[in-house]
OpenMM code with the backbone's topology and positions (N, CA, C; nanometers):
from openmm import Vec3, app, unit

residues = "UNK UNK UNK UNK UNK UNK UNK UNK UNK UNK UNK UNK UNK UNK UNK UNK UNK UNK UNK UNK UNK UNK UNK UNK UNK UNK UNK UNK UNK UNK UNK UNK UNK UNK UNK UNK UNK UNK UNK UNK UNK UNK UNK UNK UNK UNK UNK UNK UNK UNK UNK UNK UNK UNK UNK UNK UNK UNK UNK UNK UNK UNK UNK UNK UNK UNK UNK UNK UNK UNK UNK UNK UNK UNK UNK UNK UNK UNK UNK UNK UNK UNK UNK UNK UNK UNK UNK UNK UNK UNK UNK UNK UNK UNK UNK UNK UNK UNK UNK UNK UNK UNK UNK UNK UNK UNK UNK UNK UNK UNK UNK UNK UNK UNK UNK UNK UNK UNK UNK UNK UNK UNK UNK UNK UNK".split()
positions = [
    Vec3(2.1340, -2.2897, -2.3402),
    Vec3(1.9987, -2.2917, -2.2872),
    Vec3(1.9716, -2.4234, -2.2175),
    Vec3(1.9062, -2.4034, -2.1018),
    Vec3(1.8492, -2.5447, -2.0155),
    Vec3(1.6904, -2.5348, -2.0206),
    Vec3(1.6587, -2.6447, -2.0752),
    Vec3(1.4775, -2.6292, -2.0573),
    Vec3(1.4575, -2.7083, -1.9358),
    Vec3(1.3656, -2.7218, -1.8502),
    Vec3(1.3089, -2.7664, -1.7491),
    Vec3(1.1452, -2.8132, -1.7387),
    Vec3(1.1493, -2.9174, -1.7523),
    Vec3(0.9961, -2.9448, -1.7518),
    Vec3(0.9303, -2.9801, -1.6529),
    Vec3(0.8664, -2.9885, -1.4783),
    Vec3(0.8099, -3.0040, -1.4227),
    Vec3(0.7108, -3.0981, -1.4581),
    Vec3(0.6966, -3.2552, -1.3188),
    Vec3(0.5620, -3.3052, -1.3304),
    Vec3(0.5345, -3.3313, -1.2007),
    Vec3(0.4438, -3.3984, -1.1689),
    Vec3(0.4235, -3.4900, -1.0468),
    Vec3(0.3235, -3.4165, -0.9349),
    Vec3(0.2404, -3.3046, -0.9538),
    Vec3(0.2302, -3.2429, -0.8806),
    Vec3(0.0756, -3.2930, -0.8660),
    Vec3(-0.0255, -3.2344, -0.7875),
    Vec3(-0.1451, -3.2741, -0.7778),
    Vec3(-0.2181, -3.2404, -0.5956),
    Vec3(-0.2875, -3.2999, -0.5647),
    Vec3(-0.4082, -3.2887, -0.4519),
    Vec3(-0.3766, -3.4018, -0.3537),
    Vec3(-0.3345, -3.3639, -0.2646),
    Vec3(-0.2913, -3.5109, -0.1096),
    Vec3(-0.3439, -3.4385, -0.0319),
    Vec3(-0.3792, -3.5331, 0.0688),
    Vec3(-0.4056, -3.4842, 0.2053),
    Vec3(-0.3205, -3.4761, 0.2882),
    Vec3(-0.3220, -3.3695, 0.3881),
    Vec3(-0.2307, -3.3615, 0.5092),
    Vec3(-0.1882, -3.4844, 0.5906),
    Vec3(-0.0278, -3.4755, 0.5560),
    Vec3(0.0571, -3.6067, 0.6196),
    Vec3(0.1165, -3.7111, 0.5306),
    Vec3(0.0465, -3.6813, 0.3785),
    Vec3(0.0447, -3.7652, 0.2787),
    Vec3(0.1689, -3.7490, 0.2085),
    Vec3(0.2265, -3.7931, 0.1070),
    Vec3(0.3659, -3.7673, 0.0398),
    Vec3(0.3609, -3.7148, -0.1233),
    Vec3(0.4258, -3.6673, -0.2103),
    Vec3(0.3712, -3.6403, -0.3384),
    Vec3(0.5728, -3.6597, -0.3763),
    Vec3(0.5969, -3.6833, -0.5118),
    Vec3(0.7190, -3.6782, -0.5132),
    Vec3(0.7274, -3.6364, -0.6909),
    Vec3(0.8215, -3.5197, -0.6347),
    Vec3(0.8088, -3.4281, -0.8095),
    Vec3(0.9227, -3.4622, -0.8910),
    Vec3(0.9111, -3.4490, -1.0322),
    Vec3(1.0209, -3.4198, -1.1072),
    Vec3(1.0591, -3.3431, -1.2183),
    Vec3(1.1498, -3.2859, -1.2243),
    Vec3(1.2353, -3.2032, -1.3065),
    Vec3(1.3073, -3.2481, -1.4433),
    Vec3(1.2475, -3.2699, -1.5282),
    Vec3(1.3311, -3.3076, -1.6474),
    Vec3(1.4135, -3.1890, -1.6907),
    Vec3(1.5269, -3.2110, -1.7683),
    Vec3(1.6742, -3.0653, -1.7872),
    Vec3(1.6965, -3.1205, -1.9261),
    Vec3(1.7186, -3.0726, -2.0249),
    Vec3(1.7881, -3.1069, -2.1446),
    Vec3(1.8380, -2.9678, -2.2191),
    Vec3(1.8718, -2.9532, -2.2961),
    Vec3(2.0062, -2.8588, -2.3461),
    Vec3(2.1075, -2.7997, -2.3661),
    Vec3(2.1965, -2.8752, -2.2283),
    Vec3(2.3147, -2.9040, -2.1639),
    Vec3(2.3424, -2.9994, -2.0734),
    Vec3(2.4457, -2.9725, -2.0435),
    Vec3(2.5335, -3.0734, -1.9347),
    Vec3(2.4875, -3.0115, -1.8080),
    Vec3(2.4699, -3.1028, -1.7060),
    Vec3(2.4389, -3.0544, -1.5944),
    Vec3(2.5285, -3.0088, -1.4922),
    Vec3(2.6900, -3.0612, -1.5660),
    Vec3(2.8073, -3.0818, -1.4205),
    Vec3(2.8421, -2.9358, -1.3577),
    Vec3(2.7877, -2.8245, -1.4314),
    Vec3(2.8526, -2.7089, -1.4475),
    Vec3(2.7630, -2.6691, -1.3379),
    Vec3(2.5794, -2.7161, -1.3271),
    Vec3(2.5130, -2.6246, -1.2759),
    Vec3(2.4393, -2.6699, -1.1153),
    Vec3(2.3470, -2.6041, -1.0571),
    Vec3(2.2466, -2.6048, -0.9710),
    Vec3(2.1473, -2.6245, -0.9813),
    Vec3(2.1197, -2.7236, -0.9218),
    Vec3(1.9171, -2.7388, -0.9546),
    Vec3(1.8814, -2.6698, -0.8313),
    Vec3(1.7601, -2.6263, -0.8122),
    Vec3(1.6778, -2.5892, -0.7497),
    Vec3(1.5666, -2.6076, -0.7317),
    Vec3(1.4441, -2.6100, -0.6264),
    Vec3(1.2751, -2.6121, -0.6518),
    Vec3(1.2918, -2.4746, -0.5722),
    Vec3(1.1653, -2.4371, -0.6297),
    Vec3(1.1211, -2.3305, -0.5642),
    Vec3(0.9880, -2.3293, -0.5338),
    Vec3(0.8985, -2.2256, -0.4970),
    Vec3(0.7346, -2.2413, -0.4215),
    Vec3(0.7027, -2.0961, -0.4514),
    Vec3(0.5533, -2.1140, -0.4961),
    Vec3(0.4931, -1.9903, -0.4455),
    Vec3(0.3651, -1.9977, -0.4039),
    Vec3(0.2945, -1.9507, -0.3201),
    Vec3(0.1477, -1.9497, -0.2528),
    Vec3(0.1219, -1.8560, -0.3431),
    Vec3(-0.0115, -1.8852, -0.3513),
    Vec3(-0.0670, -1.7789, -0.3868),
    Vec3(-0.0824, -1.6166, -0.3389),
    Vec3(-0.0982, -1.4954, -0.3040),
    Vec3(-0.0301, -1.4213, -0.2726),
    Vec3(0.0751, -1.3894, -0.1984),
    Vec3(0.1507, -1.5146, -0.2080),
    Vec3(0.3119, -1.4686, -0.1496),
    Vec3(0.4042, -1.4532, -0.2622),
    Vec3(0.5631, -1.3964, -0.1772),
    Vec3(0.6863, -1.4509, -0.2952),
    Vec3(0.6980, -1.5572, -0.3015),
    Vec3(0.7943, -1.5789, -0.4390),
    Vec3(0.8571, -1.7008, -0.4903),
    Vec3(0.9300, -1.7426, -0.3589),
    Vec3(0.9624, -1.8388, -0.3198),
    Vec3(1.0310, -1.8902, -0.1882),
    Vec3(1.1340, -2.0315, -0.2219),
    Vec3(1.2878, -2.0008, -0.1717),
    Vec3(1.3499, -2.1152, -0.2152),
    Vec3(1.3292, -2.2716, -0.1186),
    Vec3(1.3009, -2.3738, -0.2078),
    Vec3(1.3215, -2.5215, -0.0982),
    Vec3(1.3830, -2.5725, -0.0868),
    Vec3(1.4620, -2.6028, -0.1805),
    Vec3(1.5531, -2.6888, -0.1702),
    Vec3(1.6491, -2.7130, -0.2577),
    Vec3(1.7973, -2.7227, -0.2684),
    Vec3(1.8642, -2.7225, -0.3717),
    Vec3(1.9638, -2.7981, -0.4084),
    Vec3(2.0476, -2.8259, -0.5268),
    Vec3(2.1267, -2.9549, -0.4965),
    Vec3(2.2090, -2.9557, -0.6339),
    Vec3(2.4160, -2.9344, -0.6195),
    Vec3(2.4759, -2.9291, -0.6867),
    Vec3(2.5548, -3.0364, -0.7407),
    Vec3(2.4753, -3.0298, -0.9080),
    Vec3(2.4658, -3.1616, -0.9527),
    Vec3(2.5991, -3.2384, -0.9625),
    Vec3(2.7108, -3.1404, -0.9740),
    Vec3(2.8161, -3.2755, -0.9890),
    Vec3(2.8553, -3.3163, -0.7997),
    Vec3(2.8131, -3.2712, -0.7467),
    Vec3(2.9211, -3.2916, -0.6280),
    Vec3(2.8042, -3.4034, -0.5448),
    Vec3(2.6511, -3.3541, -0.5729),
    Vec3(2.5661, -3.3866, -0.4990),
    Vec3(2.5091, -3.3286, -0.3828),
    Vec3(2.5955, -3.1987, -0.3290),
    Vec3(2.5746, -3.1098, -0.2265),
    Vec3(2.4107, -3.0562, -0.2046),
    Vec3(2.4006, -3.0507, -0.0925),
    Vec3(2.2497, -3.0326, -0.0936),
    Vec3(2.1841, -2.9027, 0.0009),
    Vec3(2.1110, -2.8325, -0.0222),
    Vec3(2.0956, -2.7010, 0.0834),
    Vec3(1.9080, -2.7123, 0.1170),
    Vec3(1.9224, -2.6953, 0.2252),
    Vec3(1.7137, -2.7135, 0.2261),
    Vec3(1.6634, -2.5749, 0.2887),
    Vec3(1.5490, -2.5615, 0.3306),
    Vec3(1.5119, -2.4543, 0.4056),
    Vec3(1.4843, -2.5294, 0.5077),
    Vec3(1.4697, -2.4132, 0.5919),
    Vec3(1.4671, -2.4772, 0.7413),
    Vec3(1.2901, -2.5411, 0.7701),
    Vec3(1.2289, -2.4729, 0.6652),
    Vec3(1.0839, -2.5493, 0.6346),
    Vec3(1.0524, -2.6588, 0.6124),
    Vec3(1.1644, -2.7237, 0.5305),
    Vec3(1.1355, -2.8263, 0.5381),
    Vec3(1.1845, -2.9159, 0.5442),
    Vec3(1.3104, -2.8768, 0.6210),
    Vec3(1.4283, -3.0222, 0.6761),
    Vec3(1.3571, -3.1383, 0.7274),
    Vec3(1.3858, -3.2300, 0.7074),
    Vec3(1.3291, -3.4074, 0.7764),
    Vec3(1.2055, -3.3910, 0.7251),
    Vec3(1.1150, -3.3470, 0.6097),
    Vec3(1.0541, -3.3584, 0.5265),
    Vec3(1.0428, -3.3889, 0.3604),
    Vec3(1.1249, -3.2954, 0.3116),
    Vec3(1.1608, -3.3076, 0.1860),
    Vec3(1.3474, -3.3619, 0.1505),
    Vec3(1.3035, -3.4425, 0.0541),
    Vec3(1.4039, -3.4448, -0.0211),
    Vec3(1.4860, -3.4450, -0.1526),
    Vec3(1.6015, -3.4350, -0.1963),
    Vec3(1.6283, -3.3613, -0.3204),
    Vec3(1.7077, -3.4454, -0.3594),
    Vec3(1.6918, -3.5017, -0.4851),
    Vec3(1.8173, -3.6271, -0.5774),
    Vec3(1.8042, -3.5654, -0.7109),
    Vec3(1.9019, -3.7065, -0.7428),
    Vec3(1.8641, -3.6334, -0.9584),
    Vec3(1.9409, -3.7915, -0.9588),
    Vec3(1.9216, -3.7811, -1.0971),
    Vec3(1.9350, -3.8995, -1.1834),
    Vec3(2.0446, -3.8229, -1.2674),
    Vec3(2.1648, -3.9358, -1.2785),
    Vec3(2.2566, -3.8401, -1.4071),
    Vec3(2.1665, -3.8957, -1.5387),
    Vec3(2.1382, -4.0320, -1.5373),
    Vec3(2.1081, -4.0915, -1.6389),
    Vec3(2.0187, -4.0300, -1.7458),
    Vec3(1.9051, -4.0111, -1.6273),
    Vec3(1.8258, -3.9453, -1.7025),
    Vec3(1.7654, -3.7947, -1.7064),
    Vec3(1.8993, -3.7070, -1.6534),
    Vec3(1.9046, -3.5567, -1.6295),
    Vec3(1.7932, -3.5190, -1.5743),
    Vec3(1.7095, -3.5949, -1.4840),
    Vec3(1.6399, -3.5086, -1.4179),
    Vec3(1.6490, -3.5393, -1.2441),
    Vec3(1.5958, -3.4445, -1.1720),
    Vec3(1.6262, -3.3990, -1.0341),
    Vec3(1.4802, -3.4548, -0.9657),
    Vec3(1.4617, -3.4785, -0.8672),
    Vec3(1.3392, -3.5393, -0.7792),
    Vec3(1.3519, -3.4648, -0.6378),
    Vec3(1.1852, -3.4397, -0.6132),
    Vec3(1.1649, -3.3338, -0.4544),
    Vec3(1.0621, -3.4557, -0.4309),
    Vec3(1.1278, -3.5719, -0.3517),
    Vec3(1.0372, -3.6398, -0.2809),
    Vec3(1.0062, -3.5190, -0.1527),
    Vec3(0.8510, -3.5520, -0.1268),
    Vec3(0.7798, -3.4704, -0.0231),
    Vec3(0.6965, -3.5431, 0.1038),
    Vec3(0.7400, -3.5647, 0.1882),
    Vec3(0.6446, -3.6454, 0.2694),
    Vec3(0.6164, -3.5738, 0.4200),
    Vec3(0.5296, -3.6033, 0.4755),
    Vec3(0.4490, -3.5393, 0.5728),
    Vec3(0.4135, -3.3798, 0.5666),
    Vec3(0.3771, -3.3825, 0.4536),
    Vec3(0.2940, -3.2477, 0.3758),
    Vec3(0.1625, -3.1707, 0.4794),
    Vec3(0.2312, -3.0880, 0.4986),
    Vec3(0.1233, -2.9950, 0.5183),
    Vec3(0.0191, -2.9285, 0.4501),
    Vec3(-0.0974, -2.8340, 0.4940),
    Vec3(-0.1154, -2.7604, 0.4213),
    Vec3(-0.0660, -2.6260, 0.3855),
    Vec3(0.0456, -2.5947, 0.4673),
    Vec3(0.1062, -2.4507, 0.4390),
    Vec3(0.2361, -2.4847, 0.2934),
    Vec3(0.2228, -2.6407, 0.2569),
    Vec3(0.3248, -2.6562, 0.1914),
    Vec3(0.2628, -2.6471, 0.0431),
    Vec3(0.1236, -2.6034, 0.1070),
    Vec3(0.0460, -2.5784, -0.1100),
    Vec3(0.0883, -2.4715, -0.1725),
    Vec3(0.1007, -2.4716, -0.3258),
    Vec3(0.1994, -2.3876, -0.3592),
    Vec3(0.2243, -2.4616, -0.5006),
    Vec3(0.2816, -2.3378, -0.6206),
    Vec3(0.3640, -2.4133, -0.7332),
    Vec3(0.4193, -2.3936, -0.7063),
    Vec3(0.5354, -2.5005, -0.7508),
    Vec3(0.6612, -2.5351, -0.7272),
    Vec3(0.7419, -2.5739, -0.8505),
    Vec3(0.8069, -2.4819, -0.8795),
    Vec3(0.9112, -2.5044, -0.9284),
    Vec3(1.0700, -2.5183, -0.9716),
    Vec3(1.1112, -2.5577, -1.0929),
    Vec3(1.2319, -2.6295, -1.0618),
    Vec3(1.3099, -2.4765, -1.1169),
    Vec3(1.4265, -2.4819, -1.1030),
    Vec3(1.5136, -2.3552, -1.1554),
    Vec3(1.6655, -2.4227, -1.1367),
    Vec3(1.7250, -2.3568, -1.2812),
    Vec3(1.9249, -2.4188, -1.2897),
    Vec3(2.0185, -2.2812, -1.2636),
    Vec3(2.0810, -2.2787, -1.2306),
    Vec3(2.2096, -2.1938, -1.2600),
    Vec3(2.3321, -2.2250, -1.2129),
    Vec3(2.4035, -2.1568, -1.3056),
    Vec3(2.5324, -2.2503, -1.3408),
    Vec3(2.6253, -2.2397, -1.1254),
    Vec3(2.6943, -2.3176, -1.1266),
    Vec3(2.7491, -2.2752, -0.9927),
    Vec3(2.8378, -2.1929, -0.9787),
    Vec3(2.8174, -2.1350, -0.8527),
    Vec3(2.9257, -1.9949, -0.8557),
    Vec3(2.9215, -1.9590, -0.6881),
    Vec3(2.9632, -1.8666, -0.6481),
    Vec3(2.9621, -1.7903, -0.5188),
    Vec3(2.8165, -1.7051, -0.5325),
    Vec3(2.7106, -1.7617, -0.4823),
    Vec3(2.5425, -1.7171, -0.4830),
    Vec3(2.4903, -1.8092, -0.3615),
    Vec3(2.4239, -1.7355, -0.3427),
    Vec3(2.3437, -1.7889, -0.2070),
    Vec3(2.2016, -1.8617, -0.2812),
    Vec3(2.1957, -1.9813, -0.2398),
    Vec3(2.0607, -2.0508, -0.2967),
    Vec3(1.9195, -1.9433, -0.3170),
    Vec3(1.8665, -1.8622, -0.2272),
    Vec3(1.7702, -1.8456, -0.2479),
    Vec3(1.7211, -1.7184, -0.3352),
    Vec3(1.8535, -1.6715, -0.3605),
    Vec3(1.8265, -1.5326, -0.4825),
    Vec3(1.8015, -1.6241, -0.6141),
    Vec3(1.6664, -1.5602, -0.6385),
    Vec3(1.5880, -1.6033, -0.7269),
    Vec3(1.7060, -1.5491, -0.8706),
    Vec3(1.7116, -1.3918, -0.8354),
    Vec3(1.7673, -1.3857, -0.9893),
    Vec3(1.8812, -1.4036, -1.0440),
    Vec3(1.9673, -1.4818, -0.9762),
    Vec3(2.0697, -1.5606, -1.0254),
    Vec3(2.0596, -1.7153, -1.1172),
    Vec3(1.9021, -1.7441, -1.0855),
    Vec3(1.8869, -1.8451, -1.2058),
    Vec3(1.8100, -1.8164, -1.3245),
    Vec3(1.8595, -1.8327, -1.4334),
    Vec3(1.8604, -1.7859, -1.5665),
    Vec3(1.7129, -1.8876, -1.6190),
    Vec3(1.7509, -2.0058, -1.5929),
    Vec3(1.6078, -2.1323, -1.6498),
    Vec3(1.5416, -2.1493, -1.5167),
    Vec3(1.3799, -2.1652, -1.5792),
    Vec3(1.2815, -2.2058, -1.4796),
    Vec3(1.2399, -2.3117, -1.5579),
    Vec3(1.1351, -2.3847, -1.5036),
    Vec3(1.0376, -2.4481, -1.5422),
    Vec3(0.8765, -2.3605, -1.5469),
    Vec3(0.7945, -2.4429, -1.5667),
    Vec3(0.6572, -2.3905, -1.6260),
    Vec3(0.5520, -2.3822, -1.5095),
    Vec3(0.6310, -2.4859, -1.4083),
    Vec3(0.5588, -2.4836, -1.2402),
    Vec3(0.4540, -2.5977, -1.2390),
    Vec3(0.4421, -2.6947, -1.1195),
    Vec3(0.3113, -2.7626, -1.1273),
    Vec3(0.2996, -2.7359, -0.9876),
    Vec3(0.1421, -2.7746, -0.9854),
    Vec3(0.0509, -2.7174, -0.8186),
    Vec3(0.0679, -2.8458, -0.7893),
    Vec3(0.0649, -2.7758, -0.6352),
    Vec3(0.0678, -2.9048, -0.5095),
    Vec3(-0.0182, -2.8388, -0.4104),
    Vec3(-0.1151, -2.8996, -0.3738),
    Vec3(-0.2149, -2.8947, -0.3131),
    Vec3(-0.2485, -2.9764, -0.2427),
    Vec3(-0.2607, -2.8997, -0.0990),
    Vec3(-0.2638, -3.0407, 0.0521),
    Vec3(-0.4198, -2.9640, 0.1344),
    Vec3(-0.4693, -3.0899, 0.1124),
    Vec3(-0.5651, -3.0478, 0.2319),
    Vec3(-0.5859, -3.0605, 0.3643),
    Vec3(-0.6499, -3.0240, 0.4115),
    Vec3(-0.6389, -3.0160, 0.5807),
    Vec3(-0.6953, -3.1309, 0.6351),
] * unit.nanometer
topology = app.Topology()
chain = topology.addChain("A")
for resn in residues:
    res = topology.addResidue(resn, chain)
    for name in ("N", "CA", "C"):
        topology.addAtom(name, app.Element.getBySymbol(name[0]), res)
């Protein structure tokens, strides 16, 4: 089992930066994939950005290339979605999701087994 705890999230204004994090504990991370993910309010879950922890490999959406970015800490097993020049189409919970690595395409949701609990990010206009 991987738990995932989400923080950092909150209310910026458009253009502004917010930068999230992912705490992981109940395994080793070398095996797996972090992920964030998004959802608007009546939309789908939507993938952002992703990043395989032993190699460091990194995959984004085309939403938000030269905007967001994706690290982790080995030290302290958790993953970071710095966010800067935020829109408002970028409001949304967001959360983090693991699965182990394999031949899967980042954005199929149901190939990751752990989520997190989600925190809101909210940009105003």
């Amino acid at each position: 089992q991987v738990q995932l705890v989400e923080s950092g999230g909150g209310l910026v204004q458009a253009g502004g930066s917010l930068r999230l994090s992912c705490a992981a504990s109940g395994r080793t991370l070398s095996s797996y994939a972090m992920a964030w993910f998004r959802q608007a309010s009546g939309k789908e879950r939507e993938f952002v950005v992703g990043i395989r922890w032993s190699s460091g490999g990194t995959a984004y959406a085309d939403s938000v290339k030269g905007r967001f970015t994706i690290s982790r800490d080995n030290a302290k097993n958790t993953v970071y979605l710095q966010m800067n020049s935020l829109k408002p189409e970028d409001t949304a919970v967001y959360y983090c999701a693991a699965r182990l690595l394999g031949p899967t395409s980042w954005p199929n949701l149901d190939r990751y087994p752990y989520w997190g609990q989600g925190t809101q990010v909210t940009v105003s206009s």
